[in-house]
Jmol script that loads the backbone (N, CA, C; Angstrom):
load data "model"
ATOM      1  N   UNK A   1       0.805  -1.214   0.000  1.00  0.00           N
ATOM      2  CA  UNK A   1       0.000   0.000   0.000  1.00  0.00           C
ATOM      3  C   UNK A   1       0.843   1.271   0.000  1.00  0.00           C
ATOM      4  N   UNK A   2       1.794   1.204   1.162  1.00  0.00           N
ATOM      5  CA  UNK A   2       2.833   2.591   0.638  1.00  0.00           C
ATOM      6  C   UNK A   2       2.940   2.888  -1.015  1.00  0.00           C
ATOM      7  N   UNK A   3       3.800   2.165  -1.143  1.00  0.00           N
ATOM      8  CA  UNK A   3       3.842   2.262  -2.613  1.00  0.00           C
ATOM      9  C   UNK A   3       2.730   2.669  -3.615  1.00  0.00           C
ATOM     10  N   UNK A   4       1.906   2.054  -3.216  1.00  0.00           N
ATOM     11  CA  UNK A   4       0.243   2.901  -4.015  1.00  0.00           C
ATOM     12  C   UNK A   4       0.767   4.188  -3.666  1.00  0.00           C
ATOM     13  N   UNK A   5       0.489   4.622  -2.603  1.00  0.00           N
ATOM     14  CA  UNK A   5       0.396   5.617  -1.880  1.00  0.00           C
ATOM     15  C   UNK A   5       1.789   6.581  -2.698  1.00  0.00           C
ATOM     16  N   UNK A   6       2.783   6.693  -2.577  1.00  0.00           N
ATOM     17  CA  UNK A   6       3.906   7.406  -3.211  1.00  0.00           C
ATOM     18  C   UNK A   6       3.667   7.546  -4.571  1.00  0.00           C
ATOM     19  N   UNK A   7       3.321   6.634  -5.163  1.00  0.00           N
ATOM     20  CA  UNK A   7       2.642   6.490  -6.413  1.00  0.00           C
ATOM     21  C   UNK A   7       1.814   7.963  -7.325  1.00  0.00           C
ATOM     22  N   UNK A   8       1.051   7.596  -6.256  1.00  0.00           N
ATOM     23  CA  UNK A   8      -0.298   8.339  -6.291  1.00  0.00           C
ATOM     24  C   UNK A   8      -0.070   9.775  -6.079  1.00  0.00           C
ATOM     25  N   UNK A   9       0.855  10.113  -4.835  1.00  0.00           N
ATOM     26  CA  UNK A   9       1.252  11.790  -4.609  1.00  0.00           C
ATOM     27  C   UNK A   9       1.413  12.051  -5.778  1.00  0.00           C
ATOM     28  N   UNK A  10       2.639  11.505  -6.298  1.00  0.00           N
ATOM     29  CA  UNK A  10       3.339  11.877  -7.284  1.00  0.00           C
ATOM     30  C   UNK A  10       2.750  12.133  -8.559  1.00  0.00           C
ATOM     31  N   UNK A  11       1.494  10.983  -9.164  1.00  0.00           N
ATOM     32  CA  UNK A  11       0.666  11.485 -10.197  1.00  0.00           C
ATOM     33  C   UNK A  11       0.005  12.564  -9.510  1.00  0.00           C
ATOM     34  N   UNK A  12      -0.855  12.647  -8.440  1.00  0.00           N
ATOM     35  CA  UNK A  12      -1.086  14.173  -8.280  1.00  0.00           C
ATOM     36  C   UNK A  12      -0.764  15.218  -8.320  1.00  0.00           C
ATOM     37  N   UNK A  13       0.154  15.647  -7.824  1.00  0.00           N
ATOM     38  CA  UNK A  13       1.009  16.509  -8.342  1.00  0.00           C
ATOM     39  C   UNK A  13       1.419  16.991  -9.844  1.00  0.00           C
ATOM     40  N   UNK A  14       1.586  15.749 -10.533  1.00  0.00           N
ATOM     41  CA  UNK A  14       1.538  16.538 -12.043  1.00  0.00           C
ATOM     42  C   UNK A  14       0.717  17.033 -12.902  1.00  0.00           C
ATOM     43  N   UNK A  15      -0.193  16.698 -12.295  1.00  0.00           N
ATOM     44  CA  UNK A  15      -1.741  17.326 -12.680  1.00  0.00           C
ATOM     45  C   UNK A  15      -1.617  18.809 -13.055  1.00  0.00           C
ATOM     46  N   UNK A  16      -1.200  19.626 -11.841  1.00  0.00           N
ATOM     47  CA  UNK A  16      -0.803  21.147 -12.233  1.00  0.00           C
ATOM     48  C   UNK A  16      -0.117  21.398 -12.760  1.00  0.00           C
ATOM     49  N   UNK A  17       1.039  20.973 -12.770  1.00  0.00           N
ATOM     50  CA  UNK A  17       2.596  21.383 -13.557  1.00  0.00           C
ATOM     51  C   UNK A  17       2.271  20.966 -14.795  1.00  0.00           C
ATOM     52  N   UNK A  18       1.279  19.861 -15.384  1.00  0.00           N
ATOM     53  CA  UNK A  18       0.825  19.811 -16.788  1.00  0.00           C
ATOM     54  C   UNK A  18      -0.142  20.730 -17.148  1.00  0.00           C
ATOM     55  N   UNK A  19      -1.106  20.909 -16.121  1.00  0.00           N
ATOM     56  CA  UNK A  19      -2.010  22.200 -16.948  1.00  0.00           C
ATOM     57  C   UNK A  19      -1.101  22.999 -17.479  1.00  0.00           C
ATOM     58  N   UNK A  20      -0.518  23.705 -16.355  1.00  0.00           N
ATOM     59  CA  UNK A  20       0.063  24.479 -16.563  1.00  0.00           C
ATOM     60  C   UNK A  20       0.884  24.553 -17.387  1.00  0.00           C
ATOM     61  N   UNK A  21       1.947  24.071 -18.069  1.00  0.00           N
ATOM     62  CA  UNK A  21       2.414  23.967 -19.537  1.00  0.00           C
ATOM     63  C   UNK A  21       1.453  24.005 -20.646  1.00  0.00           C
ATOM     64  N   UNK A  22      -0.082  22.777 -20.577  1.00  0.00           N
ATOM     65  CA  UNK A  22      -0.847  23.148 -21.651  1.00  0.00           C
ATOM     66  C   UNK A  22      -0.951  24.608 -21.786  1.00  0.00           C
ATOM     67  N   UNK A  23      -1.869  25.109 -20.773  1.00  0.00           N
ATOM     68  CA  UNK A  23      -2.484  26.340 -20.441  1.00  0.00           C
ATOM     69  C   UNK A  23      -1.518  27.245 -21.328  1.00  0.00           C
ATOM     70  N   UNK A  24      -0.537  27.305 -20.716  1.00  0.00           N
ATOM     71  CA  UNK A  24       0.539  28.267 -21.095  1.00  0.00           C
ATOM     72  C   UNK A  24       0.833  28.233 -22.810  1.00  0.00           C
ATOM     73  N   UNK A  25       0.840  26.998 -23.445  1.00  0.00           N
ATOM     74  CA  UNK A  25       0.841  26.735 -24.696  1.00  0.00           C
ATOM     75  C   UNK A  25      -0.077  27.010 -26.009  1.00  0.00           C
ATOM     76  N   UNK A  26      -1.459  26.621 -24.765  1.00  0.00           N
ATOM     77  CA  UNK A  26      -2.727  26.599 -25.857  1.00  0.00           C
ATOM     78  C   UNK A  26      -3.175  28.227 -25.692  1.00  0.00           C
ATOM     79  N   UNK A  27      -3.263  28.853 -24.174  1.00  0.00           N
ATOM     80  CA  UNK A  27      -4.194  29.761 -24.066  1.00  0.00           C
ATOM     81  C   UNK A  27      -3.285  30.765 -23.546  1.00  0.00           C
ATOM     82  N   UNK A  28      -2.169  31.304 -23.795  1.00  0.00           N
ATOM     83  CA  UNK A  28      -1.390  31.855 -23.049  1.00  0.00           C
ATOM     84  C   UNK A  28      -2.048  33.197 -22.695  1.00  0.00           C
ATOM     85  N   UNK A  29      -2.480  33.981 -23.250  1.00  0.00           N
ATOM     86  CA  UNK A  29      -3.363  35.146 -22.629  1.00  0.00           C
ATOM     87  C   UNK A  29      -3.806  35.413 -21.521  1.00  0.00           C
ATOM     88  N   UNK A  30      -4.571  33.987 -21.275  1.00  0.00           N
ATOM     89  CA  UNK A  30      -5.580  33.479 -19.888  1.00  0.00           C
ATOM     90  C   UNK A  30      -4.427  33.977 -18.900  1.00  0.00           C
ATOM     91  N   UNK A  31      -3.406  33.288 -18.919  1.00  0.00           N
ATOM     92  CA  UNK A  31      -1.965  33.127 -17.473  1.00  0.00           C
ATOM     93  C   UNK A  31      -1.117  34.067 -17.831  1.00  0.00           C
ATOM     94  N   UNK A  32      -0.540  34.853 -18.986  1.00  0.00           N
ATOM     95  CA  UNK A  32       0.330  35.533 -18.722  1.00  0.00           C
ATOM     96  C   UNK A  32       0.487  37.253 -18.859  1.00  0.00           C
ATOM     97  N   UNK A  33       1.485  38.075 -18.104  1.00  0.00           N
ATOM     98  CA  UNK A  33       1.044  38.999 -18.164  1.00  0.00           C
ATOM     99  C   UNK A  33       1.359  39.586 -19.488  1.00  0.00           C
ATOM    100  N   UNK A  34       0.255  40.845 -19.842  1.00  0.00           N
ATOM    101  CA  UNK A  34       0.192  41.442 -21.424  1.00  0.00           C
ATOM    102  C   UNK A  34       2.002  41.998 -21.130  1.00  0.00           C
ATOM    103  N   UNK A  35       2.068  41.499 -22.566  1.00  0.00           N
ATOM    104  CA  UNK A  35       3.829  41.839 -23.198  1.00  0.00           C
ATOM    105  C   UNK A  35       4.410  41.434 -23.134  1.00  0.00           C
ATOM    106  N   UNK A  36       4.404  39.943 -22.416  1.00  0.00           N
ATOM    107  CA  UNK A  36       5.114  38.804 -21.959  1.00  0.00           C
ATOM    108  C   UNK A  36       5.673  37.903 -23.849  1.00  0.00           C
ATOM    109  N   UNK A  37       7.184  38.171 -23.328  1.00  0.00           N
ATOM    110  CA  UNK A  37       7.812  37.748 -25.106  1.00  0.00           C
ATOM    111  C   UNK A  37       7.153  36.161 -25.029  1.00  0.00           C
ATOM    112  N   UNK A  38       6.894  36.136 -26.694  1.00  0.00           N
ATOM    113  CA  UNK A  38       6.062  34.465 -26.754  1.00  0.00           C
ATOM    114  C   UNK A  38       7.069  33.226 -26.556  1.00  0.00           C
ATOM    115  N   UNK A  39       8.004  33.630 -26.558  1.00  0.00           N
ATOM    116  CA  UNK A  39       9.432  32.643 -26.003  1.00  0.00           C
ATOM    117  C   UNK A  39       9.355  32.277 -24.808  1.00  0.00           C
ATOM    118  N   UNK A  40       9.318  33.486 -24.115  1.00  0.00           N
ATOM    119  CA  UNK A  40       8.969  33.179 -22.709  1.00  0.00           C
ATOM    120  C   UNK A  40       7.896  32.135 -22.621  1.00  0.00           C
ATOM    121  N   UNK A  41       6.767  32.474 -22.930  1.00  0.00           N
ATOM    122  CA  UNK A  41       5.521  31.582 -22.398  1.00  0.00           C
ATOM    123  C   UNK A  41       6.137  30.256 -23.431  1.00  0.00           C
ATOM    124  N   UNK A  42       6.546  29.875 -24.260  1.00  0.00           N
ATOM    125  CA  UNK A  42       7.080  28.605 -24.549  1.00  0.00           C
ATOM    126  C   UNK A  42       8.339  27.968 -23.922  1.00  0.00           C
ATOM    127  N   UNK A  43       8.979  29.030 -23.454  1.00  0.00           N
ATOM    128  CA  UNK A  43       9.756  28.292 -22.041  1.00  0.00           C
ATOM    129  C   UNK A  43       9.315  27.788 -21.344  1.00  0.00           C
ATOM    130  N   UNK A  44       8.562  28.900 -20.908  1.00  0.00           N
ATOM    131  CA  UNK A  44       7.619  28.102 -19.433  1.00  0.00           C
ATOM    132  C   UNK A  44       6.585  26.932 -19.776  1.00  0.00           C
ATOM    133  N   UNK A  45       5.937  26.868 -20.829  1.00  0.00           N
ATOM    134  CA  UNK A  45       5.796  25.733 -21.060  1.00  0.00           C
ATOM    135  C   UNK A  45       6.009  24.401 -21.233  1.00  0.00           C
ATOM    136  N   UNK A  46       7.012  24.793 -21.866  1.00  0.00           N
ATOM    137  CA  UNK A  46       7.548  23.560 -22.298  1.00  0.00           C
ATOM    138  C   UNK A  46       8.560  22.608 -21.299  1.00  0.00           C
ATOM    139  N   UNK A  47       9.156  23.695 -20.251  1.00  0.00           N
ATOM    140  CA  UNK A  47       9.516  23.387 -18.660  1.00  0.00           C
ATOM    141  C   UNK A  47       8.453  22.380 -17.675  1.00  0.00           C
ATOM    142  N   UNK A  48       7.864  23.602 -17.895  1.00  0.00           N
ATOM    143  CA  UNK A  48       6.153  22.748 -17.285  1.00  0.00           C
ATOM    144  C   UNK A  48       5.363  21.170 -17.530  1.00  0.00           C
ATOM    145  N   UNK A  49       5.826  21.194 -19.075  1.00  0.00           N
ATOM    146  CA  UNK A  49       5.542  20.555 -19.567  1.00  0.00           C
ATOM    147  C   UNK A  49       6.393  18.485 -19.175  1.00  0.00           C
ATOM    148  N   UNK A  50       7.831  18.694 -19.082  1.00  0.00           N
ATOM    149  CA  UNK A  50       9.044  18.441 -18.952  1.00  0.00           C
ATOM    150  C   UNK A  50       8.695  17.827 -17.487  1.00  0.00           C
ATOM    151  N   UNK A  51       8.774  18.943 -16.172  1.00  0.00           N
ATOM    152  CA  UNK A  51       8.480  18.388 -15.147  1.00  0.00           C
ATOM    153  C   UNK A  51       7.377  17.901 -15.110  1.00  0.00           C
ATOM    154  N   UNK A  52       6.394  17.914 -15.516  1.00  0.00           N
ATOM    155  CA  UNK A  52       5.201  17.258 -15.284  1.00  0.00           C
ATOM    156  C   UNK A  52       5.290  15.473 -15.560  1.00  0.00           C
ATOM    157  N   UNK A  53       5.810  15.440 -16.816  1.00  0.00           N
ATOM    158  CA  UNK A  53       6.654  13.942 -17.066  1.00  0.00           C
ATOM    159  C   UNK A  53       7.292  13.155 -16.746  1.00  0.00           C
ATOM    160  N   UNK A  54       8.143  14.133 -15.239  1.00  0.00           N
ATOM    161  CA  UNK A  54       9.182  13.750 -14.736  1.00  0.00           C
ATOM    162  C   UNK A  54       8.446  13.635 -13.415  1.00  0.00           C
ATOM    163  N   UNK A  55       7.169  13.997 -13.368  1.00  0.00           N
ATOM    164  CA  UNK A  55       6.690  13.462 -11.906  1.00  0.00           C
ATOM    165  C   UNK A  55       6.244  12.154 -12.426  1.00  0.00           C
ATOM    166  N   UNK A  56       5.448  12.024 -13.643  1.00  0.00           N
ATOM    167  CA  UNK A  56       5.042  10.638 -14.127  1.00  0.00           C
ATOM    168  C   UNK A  56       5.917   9.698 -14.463  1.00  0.00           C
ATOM    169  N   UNK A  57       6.907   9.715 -14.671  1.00  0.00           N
ATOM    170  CA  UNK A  57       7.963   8.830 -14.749  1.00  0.00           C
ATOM    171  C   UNK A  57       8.477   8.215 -13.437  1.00  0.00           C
ATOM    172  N   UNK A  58       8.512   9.379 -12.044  1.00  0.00           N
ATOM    173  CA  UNK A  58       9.066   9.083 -11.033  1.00  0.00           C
ATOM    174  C   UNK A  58       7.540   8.184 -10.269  1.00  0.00           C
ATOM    175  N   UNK A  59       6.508   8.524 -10.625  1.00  0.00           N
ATOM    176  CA  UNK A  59       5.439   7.479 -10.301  1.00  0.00           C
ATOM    177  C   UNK A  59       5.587   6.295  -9.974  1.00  0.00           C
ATOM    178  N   UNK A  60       6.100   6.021 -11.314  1.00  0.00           N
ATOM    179  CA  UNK A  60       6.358   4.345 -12.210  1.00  0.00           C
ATOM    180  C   UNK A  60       7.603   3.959 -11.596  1.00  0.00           C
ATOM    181  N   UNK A  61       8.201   4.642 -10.828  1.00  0.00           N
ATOM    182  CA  UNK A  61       9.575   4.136 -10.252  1.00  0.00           C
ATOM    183  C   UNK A  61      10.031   3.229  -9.084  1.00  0.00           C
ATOM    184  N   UNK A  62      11.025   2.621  -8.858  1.00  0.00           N
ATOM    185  CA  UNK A  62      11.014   1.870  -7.908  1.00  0.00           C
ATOM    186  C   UNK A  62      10.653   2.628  -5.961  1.00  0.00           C
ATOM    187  N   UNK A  63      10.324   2.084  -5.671  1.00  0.00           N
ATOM    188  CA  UNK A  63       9.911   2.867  -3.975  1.00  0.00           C
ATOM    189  C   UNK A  63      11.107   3.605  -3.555  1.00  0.00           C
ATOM    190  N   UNK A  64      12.826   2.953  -4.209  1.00  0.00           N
ATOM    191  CA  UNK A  64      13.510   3.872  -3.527  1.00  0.00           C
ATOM    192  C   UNK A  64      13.648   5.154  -4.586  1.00  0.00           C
ATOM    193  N   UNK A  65      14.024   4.605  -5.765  1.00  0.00           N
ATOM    194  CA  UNK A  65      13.788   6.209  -6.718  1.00  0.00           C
ATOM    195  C   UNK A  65      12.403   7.085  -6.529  1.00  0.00           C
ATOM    196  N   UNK A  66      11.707   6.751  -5.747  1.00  0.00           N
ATOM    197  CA  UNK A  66      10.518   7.515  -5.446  1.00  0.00           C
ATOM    198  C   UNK A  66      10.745   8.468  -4.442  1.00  0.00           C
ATOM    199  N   UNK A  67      11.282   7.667  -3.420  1.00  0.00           N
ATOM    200  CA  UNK A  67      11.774   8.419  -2.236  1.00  0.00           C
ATOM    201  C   UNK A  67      12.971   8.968  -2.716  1.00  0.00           C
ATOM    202  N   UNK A  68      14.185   8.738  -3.344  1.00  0.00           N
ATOM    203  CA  UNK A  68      15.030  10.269  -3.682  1.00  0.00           C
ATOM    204  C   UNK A  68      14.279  11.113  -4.170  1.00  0.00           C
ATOM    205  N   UNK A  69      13.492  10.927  -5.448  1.00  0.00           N
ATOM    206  CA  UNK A  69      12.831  11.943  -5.696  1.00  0.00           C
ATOM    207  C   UNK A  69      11.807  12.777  -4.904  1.00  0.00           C
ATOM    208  N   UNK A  70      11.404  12.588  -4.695  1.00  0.00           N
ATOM    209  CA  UNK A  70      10.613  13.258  -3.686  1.00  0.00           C
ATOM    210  C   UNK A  70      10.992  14.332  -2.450  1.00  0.00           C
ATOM    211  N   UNK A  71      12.490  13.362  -1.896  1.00  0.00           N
ATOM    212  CA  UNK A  71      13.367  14.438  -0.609  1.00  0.00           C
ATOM    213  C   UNK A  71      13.987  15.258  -1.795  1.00  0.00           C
ATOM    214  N   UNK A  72      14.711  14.811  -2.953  1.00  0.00           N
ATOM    215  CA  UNK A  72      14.641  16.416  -3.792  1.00  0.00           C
ATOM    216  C   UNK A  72      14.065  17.012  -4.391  1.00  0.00           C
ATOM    217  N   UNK A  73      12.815  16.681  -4.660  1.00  0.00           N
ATOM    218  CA  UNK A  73      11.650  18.368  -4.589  1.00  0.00           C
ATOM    219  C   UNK A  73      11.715  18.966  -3.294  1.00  0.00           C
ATOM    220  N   UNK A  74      12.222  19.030  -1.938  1.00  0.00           N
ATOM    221  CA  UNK A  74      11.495  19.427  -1.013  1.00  0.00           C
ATOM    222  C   UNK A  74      12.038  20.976  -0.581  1.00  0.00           C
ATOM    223  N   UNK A  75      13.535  20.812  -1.381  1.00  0.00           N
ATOM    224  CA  UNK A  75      14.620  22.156  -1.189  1.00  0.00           C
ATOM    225  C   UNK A  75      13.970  23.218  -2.095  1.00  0.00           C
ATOM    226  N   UNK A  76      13.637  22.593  -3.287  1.00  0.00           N
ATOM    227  CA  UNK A  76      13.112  23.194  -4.456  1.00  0.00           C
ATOM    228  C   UNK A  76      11.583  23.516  -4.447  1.00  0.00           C
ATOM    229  N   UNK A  77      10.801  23.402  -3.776  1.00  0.00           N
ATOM    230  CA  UNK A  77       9.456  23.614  -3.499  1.00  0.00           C
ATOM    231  C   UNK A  77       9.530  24.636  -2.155  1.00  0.00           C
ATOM    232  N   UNK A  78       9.983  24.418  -1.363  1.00  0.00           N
ATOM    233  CA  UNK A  78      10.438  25.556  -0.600  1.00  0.00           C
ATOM    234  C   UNK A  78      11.071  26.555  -0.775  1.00  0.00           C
ATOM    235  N   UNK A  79      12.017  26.831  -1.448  1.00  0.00           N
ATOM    236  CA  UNK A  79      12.258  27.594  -2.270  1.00  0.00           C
ATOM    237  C   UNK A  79      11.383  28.392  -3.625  1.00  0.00           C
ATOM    238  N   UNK A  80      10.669  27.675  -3.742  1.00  0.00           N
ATOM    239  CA  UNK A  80       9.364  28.129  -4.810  1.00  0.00           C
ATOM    240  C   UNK A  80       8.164  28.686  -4.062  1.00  0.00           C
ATOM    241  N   UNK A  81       7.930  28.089  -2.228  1.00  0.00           N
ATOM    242  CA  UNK A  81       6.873  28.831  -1.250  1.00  0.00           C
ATOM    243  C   UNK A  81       7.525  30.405  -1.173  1.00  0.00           C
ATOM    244  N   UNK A  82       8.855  30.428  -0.905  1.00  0.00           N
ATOM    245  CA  UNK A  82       9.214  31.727  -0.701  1.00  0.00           C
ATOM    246  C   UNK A  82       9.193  32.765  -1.333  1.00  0.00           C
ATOM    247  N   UNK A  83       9.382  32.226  -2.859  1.00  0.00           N
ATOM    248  CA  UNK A  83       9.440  33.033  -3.347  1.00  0.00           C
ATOM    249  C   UNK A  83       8.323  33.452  -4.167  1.00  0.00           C
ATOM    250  N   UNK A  84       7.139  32.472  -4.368  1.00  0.00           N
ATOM    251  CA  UNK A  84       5.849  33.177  -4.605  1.00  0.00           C
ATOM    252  C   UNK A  84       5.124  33.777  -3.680  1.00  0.00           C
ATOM    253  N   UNK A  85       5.726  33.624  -2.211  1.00  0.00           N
ATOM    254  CA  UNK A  85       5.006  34.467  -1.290  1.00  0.00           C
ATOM    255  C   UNK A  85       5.649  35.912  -0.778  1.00  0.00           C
ATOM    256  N   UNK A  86       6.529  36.147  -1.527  1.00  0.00           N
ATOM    257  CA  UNK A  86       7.475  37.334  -1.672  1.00  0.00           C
ATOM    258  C   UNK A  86       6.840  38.070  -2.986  1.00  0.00           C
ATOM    259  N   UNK A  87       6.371  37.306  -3.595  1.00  0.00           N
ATOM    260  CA  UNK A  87       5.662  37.688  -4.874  1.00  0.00           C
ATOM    261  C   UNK A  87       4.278  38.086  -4.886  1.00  0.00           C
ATOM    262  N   UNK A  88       3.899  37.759  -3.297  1.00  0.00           N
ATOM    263  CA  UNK A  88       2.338  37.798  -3.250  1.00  0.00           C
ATOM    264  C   UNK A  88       1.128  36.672  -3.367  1.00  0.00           C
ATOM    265  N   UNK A  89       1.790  35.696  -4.330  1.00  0.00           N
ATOM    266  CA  UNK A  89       1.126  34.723  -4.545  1.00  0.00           C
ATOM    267  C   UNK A  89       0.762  33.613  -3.559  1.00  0.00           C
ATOM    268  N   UNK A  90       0.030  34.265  -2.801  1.00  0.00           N
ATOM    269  CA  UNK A  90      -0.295  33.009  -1.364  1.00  0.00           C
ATOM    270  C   UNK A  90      -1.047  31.759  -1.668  1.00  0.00           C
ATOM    271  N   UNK A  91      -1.718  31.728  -2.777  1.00  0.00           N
ATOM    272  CA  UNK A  91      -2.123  30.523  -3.287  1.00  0.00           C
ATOM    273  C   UNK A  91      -1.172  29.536  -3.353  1.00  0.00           C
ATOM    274  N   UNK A  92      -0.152  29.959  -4.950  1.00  0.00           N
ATOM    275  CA  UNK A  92       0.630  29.167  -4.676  1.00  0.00           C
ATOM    276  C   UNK A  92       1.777  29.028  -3.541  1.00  0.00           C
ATOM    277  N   UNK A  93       2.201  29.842  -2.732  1.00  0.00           N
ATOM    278  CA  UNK A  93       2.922  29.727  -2.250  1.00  0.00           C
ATOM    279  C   UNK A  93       2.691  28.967  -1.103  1.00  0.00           C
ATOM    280  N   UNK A  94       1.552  28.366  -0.567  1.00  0.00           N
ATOM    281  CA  UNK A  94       0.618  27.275  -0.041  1.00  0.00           C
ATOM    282  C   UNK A  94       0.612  26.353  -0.497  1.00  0.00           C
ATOM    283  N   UNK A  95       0.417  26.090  -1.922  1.00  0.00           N
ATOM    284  CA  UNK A  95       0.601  24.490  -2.131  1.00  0.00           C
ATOM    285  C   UNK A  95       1.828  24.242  -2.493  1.00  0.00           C
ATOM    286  N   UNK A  96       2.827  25.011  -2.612  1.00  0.00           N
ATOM    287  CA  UNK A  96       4.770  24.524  -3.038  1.00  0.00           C
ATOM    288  C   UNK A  96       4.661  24.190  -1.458  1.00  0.00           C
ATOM    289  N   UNK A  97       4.395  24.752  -0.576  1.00  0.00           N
ATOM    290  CA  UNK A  97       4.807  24.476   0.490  1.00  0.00           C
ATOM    291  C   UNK A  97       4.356  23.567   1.578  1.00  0.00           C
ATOM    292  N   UNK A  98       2.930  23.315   0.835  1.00  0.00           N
ATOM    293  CA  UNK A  98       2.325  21.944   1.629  1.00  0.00           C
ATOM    294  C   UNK A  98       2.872  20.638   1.178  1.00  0.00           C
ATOM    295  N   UNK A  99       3.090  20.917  -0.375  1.00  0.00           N
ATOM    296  CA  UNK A  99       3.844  19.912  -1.399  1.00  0.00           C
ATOM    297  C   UNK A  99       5.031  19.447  -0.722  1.00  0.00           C
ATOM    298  N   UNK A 100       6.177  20.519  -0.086  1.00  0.00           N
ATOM    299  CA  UNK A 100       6.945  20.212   0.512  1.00  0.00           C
ATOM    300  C   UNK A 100       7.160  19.265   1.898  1.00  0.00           C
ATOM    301  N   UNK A 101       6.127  19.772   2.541  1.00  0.00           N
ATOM    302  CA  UNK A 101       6.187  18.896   3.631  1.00  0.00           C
ATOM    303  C   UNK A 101       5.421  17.763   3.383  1.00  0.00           C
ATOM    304  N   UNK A 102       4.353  17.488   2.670  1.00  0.00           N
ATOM    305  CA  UNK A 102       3.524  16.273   2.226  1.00  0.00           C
ATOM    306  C   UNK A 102       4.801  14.935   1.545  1.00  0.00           C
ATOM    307  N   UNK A 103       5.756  15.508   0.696  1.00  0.00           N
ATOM    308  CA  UNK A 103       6.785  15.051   0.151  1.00  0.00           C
ATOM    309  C   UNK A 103       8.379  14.343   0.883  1.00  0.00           C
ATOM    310  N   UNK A 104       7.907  15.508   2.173  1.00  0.00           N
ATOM    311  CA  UNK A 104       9.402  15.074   3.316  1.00  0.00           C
ATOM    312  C   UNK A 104       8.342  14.007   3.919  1.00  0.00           C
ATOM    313  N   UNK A 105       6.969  14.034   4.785  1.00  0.00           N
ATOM    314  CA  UNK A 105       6.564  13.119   5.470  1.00  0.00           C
ATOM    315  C   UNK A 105       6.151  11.824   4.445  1.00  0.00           C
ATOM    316  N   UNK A 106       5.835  11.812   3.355  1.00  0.00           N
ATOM    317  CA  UNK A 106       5.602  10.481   2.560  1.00  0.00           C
ATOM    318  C   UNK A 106       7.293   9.512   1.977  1.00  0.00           C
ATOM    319  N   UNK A 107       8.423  10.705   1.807  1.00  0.00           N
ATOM    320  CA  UNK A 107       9.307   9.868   1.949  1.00  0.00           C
ATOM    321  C   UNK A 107       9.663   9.083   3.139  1.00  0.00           C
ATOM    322  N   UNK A 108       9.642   9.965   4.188  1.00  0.00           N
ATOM    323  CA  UNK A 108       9.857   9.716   5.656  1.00  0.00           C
ATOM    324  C   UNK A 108       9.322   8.392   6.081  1.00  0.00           C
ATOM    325  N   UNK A 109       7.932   8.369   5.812  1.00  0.00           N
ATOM    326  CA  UNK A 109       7.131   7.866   6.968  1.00  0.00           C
ATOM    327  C   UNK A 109       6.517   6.659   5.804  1.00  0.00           C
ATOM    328  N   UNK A 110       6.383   6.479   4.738  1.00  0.00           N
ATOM    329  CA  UNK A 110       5.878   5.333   3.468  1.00  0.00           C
ATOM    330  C   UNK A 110       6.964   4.905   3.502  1.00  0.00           C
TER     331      UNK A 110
END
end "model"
wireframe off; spacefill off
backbone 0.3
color backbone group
């Protein structure tokens, strides 16, 4: 059941980081701000796009490549709370940072 369980974070999680590349690809208007170079929003897409794959790949992975992966999102998601909440963005800067600790206690404790 752990393993379900690690599994499962991990496809959750890419859920957003894939919108978010579509989004950014198909509808970029919707998400980005006016004047934003179209390079940009295909960076960020296609980034988006990239990690999102790389959570689905780490899904499918063995329980211990699950658990490295996972303790290293946790520097990098915290680092992403801070700095969207320096940015204002308390939304996200709430779920990088629940992500984070959801990610230290499921390696931890699964």
């Amino acid at each position: 059941m752990p393993a379900l369980t690690t599994s499962a974070l991990l496809y959750v999680q890419s859920v957003p980081i894939l919108l978010n590349g579509i989004v950014n690809l198909v509808a970029p208007e919707t998400v980005a701000v006016p004047g934003t170079p179209k390079v940009a929003l295909h960076l960020i897409s296609i980034l988006s796009l990239s990690l999102g794959v790389g959570y689905i790949v780490a899904a499918q992975a063995s329980a211990a490549n699950r658990r490295t992966f996972m303790l290293a999102s946790v520097p990098l998601r915290g680092l992403a709370a801070a700095l969207f909440c320096a940015d204002g963005e308390m939304g996200t800067a709430v779920w990088e940072g629940s992500m984070a600790v959801v990610n230290t206690a499921a390696a931890l404790l699964l």
